[in-house]
MARVEX-461762 format. One record per residue (C-alpha): residue number from 1; x, y, z. Coordinates in steps of 0.02 Angstrom, whole numbers, plus 32768, in hexadecimal, padded with zeros to 4 digits. Example, Ala and Ser with C-alpha at 12.3 -4.5 7.8 and 13.67 -1.06 7.14 Angstrom:
+-----+------+------+------+
: seq :    X :    Y :    Z :
+-----+------+------+------+
:   1 : 8267 : 7F1F : 8186 :
:   2 : 82AC : 7FCB : 8165 :
+-----+------+------+------+
% end
This chain:
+-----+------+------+------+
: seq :    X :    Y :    Z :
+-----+------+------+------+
:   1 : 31E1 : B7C3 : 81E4 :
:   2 : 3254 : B734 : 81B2 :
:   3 : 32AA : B758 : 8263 :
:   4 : 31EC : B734 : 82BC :
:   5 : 31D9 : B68C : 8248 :
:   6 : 326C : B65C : 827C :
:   7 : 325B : B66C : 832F :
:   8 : 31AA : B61E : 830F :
:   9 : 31F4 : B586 : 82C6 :
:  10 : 326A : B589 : 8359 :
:  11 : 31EA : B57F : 83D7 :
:  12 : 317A : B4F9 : 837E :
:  13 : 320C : B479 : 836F :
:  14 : 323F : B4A5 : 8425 :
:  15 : 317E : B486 : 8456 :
:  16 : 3188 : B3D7 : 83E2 :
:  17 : 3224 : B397 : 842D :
:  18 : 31EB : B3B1 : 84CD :
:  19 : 314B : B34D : 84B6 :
:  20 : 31B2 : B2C1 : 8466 :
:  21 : 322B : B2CD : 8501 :
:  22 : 319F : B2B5 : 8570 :
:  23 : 313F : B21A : 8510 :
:  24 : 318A : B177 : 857F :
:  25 : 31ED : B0D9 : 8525 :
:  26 : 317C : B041 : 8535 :
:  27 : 31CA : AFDF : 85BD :
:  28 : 31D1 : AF33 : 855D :
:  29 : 3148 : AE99 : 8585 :
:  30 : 3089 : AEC5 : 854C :
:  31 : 304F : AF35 : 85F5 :
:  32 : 2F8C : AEE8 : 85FA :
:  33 : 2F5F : AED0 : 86AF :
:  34 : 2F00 : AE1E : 86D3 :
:  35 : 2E57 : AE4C : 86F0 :
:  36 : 2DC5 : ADF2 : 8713 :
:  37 : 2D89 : ADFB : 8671 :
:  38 : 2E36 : ADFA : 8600 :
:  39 : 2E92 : AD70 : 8673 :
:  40 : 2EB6 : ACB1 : 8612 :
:  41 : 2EB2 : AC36 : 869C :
:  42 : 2EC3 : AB67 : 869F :
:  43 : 2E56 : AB24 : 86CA :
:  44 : 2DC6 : AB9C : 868F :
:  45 : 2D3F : ABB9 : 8709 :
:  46 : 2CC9 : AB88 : 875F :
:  47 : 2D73 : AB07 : 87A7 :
:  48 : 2E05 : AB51 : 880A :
:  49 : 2E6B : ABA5 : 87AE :
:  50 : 2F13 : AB75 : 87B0 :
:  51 : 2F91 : ABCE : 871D :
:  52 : 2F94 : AC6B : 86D6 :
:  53 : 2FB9 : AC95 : 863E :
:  54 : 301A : AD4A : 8651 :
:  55 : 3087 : AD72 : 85C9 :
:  56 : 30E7 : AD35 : 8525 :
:  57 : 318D : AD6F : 84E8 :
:  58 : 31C3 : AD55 : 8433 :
:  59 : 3254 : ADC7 : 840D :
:  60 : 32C0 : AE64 : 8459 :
:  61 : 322C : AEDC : 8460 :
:  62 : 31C6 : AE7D : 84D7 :
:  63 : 325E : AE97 : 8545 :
:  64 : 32A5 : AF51 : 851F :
:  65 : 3227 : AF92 : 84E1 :
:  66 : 320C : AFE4 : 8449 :
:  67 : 325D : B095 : 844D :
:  68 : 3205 : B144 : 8434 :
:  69 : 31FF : B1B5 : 83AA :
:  70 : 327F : B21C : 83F3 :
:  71 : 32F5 : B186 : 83FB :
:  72 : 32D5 : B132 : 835C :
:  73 : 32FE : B1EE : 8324 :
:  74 : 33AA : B212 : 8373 :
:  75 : 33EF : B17B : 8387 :
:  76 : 33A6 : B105 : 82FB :
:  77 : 3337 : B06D : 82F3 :
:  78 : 3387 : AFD5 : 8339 :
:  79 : 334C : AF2B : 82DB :
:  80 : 32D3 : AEBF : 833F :
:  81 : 331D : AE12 : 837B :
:  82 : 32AE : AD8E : 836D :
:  83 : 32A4 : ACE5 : 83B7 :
:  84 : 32A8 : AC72 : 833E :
:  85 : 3297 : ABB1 : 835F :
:  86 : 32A5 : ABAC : 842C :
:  87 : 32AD : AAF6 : 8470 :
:  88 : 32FD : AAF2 : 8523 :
:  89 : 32F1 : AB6C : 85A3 :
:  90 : 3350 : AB91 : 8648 :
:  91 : 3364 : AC23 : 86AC :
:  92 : 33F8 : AC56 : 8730 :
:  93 : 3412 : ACF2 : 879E :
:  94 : 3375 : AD41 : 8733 :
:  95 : 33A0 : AD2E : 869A :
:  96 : 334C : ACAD : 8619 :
:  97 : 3396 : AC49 : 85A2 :
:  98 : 335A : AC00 : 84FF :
:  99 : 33A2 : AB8C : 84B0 :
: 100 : 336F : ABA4 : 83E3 :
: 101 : 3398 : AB28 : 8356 :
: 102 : 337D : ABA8 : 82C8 :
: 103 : 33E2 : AC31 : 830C :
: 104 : 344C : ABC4 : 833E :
: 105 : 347B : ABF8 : 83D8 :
: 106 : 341F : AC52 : 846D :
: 107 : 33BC : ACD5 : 84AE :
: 108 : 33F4 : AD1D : 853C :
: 109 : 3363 : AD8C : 8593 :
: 110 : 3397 : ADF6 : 8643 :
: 111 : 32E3 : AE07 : 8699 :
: 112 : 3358 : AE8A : 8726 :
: 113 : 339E : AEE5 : 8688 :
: 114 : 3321 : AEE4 : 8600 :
: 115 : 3397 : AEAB : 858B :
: 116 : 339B : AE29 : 84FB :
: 117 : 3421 : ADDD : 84AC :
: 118 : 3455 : AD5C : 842A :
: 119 : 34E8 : ACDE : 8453 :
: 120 : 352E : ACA1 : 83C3 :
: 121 : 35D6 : AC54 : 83D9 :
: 122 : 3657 : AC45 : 8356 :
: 123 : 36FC : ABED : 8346 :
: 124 : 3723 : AB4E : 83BD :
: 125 : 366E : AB82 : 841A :
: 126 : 35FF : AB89 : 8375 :
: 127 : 3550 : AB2F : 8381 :
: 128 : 3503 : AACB : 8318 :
: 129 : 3462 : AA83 : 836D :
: 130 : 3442 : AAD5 : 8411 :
: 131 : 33B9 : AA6C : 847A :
: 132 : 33CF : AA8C : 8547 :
: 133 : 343A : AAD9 : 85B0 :
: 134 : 346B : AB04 : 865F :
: 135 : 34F0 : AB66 : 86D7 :
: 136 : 353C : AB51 : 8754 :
: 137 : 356E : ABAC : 87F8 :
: 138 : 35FE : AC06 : 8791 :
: 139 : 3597 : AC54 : 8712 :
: 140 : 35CF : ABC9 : 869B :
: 141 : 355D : AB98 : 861C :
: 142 : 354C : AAD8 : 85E4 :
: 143 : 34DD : AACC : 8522 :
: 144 : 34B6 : AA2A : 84EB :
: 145 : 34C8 : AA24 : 8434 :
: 146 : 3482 : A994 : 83B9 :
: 147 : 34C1 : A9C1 : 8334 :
: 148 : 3582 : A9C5 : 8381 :
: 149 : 3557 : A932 : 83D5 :
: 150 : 35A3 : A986 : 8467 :
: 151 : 3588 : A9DD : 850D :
: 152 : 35E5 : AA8F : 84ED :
: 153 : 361E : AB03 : 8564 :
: 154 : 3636 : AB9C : 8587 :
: 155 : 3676 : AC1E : 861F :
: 156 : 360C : ACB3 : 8651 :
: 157 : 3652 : AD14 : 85EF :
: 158 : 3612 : ACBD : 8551 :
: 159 : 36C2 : AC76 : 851C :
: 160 : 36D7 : ABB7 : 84ED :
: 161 : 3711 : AB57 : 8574 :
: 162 : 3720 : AAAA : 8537 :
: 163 : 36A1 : AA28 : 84E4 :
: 164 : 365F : A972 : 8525 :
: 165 : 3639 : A8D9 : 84C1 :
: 166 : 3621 : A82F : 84BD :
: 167 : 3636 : A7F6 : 8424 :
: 168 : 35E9 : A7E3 : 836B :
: 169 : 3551 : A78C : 83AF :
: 170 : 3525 : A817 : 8433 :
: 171 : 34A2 : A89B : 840C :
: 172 : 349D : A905 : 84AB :
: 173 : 33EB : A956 : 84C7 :
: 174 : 33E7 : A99C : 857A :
: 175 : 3454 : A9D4 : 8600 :
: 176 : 3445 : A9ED : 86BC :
: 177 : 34BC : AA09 : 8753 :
: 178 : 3492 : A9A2 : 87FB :
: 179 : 350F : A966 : 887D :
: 180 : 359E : A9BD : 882C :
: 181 : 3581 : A93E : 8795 :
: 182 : 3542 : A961 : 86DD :
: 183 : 34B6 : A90E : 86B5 :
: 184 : 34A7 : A8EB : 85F3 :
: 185 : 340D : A8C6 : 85A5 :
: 186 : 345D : A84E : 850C :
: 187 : 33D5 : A829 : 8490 :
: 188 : 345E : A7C0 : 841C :
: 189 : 347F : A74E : 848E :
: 190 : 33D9 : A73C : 84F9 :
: 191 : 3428 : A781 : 8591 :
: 192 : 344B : A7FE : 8620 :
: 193 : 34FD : A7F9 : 8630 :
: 194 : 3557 : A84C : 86C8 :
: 195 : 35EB : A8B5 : 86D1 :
: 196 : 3668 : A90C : 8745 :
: 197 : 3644 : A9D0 : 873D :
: 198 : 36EF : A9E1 : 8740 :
: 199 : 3743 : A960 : 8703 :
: 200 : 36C3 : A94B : 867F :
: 201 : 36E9 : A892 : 8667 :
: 202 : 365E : A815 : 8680 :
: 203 : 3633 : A7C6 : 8723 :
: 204 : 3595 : A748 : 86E6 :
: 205 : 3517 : A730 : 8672 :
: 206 : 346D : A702 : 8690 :
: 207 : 33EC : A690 : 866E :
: 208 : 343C : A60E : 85F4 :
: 209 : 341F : A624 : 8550 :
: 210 : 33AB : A57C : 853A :
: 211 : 3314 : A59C : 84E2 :
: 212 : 329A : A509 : 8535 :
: 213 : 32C4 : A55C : 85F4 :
: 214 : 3241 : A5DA : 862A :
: 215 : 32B2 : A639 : 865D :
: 216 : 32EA : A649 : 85AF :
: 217 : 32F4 : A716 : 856A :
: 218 : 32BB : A701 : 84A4 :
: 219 : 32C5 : A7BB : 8488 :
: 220 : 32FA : A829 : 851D :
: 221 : 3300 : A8D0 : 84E9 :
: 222 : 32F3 : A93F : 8596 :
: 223 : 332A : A93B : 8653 :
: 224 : 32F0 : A981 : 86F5 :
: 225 : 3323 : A951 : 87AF :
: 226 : 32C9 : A981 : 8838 :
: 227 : 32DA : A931 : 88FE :
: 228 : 3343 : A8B3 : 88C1 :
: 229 : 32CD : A890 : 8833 :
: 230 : 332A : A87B : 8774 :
: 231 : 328B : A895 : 8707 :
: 232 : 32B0 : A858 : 864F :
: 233 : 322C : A887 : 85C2 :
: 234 : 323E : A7F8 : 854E :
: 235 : 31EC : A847 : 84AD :
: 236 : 31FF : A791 : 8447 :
: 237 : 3181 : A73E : 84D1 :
: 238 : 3118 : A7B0 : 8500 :
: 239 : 3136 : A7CE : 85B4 :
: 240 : 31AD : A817 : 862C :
: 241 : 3226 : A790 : 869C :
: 242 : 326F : A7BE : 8748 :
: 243 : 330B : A78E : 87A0 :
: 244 : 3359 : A79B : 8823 :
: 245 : 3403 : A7ED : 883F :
: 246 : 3456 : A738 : 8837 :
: 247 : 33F3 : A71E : 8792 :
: 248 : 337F : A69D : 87E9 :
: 249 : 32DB : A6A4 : 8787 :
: 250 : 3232 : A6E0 : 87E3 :
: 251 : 31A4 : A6F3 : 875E :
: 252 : 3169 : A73F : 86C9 :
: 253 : 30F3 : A7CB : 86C4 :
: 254 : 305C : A7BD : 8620 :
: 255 : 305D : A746 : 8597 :
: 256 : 302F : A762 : 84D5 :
: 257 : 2F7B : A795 : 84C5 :
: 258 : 2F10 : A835 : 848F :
: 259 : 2EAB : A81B : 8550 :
: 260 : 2EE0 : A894 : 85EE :
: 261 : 2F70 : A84E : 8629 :
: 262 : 2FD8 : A7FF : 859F :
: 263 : 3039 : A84A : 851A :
: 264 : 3059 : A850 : 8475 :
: 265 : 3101 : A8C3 : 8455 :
: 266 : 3132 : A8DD : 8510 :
: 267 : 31F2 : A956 : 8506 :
: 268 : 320D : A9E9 : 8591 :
: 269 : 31E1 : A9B9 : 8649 :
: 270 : 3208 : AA0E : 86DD :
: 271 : 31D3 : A9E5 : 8799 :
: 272 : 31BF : AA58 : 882B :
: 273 : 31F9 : AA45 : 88D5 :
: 274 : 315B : A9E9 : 8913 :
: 275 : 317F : A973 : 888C :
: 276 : 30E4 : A9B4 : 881B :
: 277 : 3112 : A978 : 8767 :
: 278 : 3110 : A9E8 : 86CC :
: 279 : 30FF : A97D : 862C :
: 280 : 3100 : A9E7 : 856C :
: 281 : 30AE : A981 : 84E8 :
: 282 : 30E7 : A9BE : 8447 :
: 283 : 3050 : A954 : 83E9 :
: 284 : 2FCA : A99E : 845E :
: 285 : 301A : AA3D : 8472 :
: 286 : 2FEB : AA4C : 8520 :
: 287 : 3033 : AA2B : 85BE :
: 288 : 2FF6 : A9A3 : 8647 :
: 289 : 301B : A9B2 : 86FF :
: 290 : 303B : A927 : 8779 :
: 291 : 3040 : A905 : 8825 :
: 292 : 30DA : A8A1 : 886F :
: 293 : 3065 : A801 : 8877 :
: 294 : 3057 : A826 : 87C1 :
: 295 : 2FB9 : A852 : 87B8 :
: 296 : 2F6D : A8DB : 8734 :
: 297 : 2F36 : A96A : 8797 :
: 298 : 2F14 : A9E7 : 8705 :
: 299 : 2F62 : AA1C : 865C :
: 300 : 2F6B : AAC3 : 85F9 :
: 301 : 2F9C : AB03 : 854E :
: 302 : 2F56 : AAB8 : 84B3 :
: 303 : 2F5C : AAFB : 840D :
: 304 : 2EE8 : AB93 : 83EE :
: 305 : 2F1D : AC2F : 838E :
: 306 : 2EF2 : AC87 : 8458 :
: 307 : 2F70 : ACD6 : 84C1 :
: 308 : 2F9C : AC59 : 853E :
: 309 : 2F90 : ABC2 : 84B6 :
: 310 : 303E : AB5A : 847C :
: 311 : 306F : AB50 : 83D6 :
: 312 : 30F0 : AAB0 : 83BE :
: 313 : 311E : AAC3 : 8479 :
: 314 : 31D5 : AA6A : 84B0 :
: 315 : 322D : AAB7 : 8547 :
: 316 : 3205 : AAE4 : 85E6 :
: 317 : 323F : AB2F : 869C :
: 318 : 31EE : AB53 : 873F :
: 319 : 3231 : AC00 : 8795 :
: 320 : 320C : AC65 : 8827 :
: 321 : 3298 : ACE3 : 8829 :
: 322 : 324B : AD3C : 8797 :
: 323 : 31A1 : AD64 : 87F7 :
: 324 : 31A6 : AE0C : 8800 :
: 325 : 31CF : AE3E : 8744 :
: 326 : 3114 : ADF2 : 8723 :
: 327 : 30BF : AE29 : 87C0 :
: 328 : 3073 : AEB5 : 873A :
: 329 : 3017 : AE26 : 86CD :
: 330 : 2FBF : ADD5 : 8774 :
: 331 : 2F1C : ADD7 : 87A7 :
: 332 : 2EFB : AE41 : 884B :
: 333 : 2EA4 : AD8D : 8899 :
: 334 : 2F33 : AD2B : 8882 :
: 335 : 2FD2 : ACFE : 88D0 :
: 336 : 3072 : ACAC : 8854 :
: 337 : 30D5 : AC26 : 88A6 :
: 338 : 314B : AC19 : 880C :
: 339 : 313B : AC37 : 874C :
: 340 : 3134 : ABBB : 86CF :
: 341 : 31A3 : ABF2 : 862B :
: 342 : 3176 : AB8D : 8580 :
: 343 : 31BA : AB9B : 84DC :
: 344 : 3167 : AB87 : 843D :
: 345 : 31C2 : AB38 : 839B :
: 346 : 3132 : AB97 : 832E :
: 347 : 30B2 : AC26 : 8330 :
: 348 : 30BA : ACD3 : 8359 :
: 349 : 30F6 : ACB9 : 8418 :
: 350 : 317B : AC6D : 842E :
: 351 : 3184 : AC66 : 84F3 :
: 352 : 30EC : AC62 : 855F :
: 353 : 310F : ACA8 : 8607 :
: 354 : 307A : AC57 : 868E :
: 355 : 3074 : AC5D : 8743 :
: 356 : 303D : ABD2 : 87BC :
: 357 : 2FC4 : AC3F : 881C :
: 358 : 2F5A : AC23 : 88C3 :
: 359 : 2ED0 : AC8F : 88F0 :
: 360 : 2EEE : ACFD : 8996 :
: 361 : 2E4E : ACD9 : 89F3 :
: 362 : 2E8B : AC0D : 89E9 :
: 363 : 2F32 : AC5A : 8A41 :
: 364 : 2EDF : AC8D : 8AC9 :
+-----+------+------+------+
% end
């Protein structure tokens, strides 16, 4: 008898572990399908729609996956990473990068992989106050830090390289690459000052710090260049200033205001290649869209407890290489030209993942 409840007992955990074998690991990002009547979409109807929302990511489970019983069982529950306090946002070769003050340090997300990973950088390479980055061709990763009141950098490895400053005054806030040159967005000393990518020393610094030109940055806190276009978000006056390459000044886009149009706490932008302007107001929480004549052609966002809503947005970055790891969140009328990544300081998502759709029968 004891032999049969034995060989009973056998069987049943056999029959168990086989069911548990056979339940799938969730595959990381929420796996809704846009439908017609789940989709978020800017504008709402009856106009055009234009952005989708598709998906937010707030920590390492949105990206692995959280593991099955079986897993959890055998090999042990591994702690969630969360993000914490994103502000800038990059990606290279399909990987996005975070930069987070509270951490401090980044997150490091592998779209191809489905990995997640915290860099935190000790020694010679430690952060302090981690606003922007960028990389370059090498894999090398450039992090504007506040708090260090330098540009630090790093190999692709993740090993310190060497560090960049310009002195007590400086208070670097954003960082670009362009022309083989490092473009520093210097909030300390009202400037974008250029430097070798090599070399690192400076080549110029521009405009002049006088505060009666209009040309004049009072606060600029982020950077984007696009066709020979140096967008500047100056945060202290309300409106973003562009430049050319030679620092010559060509306009500013918005002035203070609550209206369509003008801003109130204006910090990421980010332009696309048919010079379409992306413009986060942290006030508004919400994110206004303009032409390369400057004119508003829509905005999205706003501050709602709703999916698809921003909560203290700061950074942004326009991608197209990272299409197809959201192609599950579209709706089946739409097209994506690129995505639209934007990270929120507060709430419960802390980046919004949207795509800048157009509908197939207006392909045609």
């Amino acid at each position: 008898m004891n032999m049969i409840r034995t060989n009973f007992r056998l069987v049943q955990h056999t029959l168990i572990l086989l069911v548990i074998l056979l339940l799938p690991l969730t595959s990381g990002y929420p796996q809704n399908r846009g439908t017609a009547d789940n989709i978020i979409v800017f504008p709402p109807p009856p106009d055009t729609a234009r952005i989708q929302f598709l998906t937010s990511i707030s920590g390492s489970s949105d990206i692995v996956g959280r593991p099955s019983f079986f897993k959890r069982y055998v090999l042990g529950s591994e702690p969630e990473k969360p993000i914490l306090k994103p502000y800038g946002l990059t990606i290279h070769n399909k990987k996005l990068y975070i930069c987070d003050t509270m951490l401090p340090g980044l997150e490091i997300i592998d779209f191809a992989s489905k990995t997640f990973d915290y860099f935190r950088p000790s020694g010679m390479g430690q952060l302090n106050k981690p606003i922007n980055c960028t990389l370059d061709d090498n894999g090398n990763l450039y992090v504007a830090d506040a708090g260090r009141q330098q540009v630090v950098i790093f190999n692709a490895n993740g090993n310190y390289l060497s560090s960049i400053g310009f002195g007590n005054e400086s208070k670097p806030t954003d960082v670009k690459i362009y022309n083989q040159q490092l473009w520093i967005c210097d909030l300390g000393t009202h400037q974008i000052r250029v430097a070798g990518l090599n070399s690192h020393q400076e080549i110029r610094a521009f405009p002049e710090p006088i505060p009666e030109n209009t040309d004049y940055l009072f606060s600029p806190t982020n950077i984007s260049i696009e066709n020979d276009r140096i967008y500047v978000s100056d945060t202290g006056n309300a409106s973003v200033k562009i430049f050319t390459p030679e620092g010559q000044f060509l306009g500013a886009v918005g002035n203070l205001g609550n209206a369509p149009g003008q801003f109130v706490r204006p910090k990421g932008i980010a332009a696309d290649d048919e010079n379409n302007l992306y413009v986060i107001d942290a006030a508004f929480e919400n994110i206004q869209m303009f032409n390369e004549k400057s004119r508003l052609l829509m905005f999205f966002g706003g501050h709602t407890e709703s999916p698809g809503h921003l909560w203290l947005p700061a950074g942004i970055v326009i991608n197209a290489e990272t299409i197809s790891y959201f192609q599950k969140y579209k709706y089946e009328e739409f097209t994506f030209k690129y995505l639209i990544f934007v990270s929120n300081q507060f709430g419960p998502a802390k980046i919004n993942v949207y795509g800048f759709i157009e509908s197939k029968a207006n392909k045609k």
